[in-house]
N, CA, C and O atoms as a GROMACS GRO file, in nm:
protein
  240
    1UNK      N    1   1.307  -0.015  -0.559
    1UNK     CA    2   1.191  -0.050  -0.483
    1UNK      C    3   1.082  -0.093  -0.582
    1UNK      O    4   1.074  -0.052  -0.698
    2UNK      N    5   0.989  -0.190  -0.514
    2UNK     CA    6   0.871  -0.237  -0.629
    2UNK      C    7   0.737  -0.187  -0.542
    2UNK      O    8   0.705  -0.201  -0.424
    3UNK      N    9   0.660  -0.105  -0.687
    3UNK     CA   10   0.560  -0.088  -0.561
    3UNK      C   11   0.486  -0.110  -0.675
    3UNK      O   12   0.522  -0.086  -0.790
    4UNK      N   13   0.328  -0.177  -0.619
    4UNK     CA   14   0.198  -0.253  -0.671
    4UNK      C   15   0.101  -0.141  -0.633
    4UNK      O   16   0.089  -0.101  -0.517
    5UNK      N   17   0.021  -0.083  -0.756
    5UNK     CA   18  -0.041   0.028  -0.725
    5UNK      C   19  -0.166  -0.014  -0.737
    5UNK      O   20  -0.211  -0.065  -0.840
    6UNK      N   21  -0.255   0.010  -0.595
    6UNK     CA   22  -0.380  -0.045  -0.627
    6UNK      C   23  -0.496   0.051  -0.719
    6UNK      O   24  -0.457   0.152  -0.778
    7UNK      N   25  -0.639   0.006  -0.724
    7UNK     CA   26  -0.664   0.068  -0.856
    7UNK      C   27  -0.678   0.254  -0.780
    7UNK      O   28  -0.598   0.339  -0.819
    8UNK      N   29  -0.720   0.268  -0.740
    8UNK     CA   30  -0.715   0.434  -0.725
    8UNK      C   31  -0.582   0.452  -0.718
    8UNK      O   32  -0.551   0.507  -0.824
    9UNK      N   33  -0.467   0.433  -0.637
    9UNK     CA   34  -0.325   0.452  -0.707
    9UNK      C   35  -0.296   0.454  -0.836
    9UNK      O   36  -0.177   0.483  -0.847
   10UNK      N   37  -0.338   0.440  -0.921
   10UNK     CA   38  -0.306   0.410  -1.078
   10UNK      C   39  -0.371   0.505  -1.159
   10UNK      O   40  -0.328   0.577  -1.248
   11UNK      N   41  -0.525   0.487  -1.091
   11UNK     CA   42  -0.666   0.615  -1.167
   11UNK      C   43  -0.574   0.752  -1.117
   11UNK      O   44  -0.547   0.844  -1.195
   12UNK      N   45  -0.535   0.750  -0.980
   12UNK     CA   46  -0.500   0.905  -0.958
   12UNK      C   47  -0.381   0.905  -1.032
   12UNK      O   48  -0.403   0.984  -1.124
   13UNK      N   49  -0.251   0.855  -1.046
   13UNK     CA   50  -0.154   0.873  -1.112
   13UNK      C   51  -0.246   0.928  -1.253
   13UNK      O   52  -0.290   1.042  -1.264
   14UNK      N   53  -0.262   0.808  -1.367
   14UNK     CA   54  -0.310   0.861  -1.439
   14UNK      C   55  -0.401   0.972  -1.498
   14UNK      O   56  -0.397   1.017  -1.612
   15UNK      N   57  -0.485   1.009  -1.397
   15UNK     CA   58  -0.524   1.154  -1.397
   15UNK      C   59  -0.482   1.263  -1.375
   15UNK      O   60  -0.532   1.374  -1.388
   16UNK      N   61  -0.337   1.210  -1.321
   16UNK     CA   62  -0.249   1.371  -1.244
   16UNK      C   63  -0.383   1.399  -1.099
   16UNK      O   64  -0.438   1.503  -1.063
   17UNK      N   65  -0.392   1.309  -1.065
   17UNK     CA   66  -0.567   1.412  -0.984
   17UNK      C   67  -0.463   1.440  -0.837
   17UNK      O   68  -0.361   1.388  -0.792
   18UNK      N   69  -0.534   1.530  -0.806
   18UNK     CA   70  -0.474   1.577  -0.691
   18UNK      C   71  -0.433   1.534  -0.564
   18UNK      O   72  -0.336   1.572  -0.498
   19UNK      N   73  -0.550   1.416  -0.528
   19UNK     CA   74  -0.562   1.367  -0.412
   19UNK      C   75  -0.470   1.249  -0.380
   19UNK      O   76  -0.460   1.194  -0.270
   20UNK      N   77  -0.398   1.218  -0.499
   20UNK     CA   78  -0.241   1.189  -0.522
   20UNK      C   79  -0.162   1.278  -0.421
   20UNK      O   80  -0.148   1.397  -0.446
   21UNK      N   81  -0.103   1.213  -0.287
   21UNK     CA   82   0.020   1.317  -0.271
   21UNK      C   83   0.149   1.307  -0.317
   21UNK      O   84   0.193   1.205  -0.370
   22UNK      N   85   0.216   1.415  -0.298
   22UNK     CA   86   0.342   1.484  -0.362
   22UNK      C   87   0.432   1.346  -0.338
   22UNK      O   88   0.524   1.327  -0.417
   23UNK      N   89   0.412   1.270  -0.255
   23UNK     CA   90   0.524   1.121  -0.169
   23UNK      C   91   0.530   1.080  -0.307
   23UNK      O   92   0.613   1.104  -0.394
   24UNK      N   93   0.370   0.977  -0.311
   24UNK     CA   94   0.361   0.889  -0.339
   24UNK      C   95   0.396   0.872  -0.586
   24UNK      O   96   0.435   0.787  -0.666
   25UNK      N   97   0.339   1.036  -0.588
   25UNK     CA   98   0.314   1.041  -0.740
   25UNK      C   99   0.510   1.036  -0.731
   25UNK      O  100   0.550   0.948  -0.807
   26UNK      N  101   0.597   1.089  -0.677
   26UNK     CA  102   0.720   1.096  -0.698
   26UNK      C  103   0.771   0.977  -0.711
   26UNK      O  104   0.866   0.970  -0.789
   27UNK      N  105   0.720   0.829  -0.631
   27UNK     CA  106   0.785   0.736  -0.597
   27UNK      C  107   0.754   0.681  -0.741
   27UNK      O  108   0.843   0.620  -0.801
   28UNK      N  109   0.651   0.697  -0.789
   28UNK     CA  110   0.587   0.636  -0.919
   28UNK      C  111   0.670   0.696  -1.042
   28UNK      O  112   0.700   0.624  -1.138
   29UNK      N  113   0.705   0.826  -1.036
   29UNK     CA  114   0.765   0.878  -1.127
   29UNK      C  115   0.909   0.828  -1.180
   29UNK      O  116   0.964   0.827  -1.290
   30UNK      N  117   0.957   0.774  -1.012
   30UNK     CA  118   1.130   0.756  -1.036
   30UNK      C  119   1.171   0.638  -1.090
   30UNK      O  120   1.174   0.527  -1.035
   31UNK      N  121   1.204   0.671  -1.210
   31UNK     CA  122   1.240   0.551  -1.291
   31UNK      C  123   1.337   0.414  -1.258
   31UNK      O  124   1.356   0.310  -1.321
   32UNK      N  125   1.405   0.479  -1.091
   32UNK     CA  126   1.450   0.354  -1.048
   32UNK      C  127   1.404   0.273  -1.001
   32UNK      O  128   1.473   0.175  -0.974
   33UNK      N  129   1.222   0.274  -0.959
   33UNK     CA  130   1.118   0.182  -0.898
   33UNK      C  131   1.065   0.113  -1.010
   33UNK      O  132   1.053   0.162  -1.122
   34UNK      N  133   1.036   0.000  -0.979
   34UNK     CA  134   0.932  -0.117  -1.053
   34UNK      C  135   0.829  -0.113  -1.009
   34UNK      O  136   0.809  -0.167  -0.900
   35UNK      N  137   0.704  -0.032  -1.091
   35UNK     CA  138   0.535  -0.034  -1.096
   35UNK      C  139   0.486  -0.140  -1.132
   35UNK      O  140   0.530  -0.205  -1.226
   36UNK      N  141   0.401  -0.169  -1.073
   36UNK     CA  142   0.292  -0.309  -1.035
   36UNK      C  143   0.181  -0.280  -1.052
   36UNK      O  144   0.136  -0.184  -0.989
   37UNK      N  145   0.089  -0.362  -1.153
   37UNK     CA  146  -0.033  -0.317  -1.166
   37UNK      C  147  -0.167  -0.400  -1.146
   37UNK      O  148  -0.250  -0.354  -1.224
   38UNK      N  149  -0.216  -0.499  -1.076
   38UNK     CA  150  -0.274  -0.600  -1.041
   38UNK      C  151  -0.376  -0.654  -1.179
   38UNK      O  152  -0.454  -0.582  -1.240
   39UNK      N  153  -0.360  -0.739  -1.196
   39UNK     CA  154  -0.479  -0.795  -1.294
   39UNK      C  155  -0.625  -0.734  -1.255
   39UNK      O  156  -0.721  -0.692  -1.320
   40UNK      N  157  -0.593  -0.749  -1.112
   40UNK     CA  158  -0.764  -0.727  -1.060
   40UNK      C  159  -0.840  -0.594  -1.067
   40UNK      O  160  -0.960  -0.565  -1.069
   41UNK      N  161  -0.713  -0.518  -1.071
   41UNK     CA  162  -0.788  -0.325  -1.098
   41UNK      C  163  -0.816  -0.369  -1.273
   41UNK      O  164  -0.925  -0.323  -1.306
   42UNK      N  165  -0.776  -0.413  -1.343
   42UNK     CA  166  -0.881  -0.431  -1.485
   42UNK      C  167  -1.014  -0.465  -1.456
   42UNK      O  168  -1.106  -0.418  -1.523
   43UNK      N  169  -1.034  -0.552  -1.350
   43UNK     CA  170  -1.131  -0.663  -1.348
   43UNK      C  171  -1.226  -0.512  -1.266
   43UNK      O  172  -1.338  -0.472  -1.297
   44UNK      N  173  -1.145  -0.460  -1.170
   44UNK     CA  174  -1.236  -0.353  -1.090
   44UNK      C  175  -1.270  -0.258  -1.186
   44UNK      O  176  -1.391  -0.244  -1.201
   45UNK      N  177  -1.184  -0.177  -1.267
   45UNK     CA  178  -1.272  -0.069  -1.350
   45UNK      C  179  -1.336  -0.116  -1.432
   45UNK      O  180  -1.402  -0.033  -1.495
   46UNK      N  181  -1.353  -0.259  -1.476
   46UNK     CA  182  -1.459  -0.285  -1.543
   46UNK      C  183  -1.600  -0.343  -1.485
   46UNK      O  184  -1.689  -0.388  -1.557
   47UNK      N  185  -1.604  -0.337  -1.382
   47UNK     CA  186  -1.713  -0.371  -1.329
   47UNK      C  187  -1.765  -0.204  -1.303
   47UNK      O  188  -1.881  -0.171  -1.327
   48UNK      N  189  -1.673  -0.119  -1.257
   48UNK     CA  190  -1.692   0.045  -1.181
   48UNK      C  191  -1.799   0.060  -1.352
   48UNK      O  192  -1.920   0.041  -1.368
   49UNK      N  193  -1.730   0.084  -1.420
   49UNK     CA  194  -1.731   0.124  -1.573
   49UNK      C  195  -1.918   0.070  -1.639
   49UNK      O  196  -2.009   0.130  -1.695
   50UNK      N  197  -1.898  -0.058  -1.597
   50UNK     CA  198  -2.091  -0.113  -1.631
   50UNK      C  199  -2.151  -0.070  -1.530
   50UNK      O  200  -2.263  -0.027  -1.557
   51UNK      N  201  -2.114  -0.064  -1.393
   51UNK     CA  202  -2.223   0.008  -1.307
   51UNK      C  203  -2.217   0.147  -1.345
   51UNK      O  204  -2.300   0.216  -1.287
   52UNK      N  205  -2.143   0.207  -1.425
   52UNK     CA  206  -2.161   0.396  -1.439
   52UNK      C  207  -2.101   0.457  -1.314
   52UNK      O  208  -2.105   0.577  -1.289
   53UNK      N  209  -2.052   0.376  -1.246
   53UNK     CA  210  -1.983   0.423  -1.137
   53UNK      C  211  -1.875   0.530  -1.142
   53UNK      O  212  -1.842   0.604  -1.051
   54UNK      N  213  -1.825   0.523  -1.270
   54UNK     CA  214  -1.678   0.553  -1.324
   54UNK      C  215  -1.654   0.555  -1.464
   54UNK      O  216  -1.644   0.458  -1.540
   55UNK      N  217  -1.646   0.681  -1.489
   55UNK     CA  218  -1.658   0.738  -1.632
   55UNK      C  219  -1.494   0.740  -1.698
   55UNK      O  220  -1.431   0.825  -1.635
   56UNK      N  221  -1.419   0.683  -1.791
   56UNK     CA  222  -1.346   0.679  -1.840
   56UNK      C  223  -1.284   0.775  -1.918
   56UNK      O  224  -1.167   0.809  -1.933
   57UNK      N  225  -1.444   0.827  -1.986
   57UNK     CA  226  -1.426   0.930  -2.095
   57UNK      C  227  -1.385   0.866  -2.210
   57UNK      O  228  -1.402   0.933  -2.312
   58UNK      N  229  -1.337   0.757  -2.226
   58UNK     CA  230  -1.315   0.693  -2.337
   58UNK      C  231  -1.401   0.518  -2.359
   58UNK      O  232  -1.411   0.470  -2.247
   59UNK      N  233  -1.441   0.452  -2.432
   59UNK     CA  234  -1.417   0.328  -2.452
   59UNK      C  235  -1.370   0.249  -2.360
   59UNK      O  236  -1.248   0.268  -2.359
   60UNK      N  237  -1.402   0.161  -2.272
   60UNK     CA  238  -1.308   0.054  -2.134
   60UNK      C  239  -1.263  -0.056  -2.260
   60UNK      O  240  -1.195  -0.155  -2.234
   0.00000   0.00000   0.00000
């Protein structure tokens, strides 16, 4: 299966954050799916990121 993770799909994966459910972090995990990552969630956390909207904790 191919699944295209939009940008909070991706922020929550990558955070482990909770509000991820148990479905969806599994489907991401299983190495027999193809993850999708849109050009445009770059383009979105970098806009989140100059408004201070959205703290990285690191460097964007």
């Amino acid at each position: 299966m191919t699944l295209l993770l939009d940008t909070h799909a991706f922020l929550w994966f990558w955070w482990a954050d909770p509000q991820m459910s148990a479905k969806a972090m599994a489907a991401i995990c299983d190495p027999s799916n193809r993850k999708l990552i849109s050009p445009a969630s770059a383009w979105e956390i970098a806009i989140k990121v100059s408004r201070k909207k959205l703290d990285l904790g690191a460097p964007y």
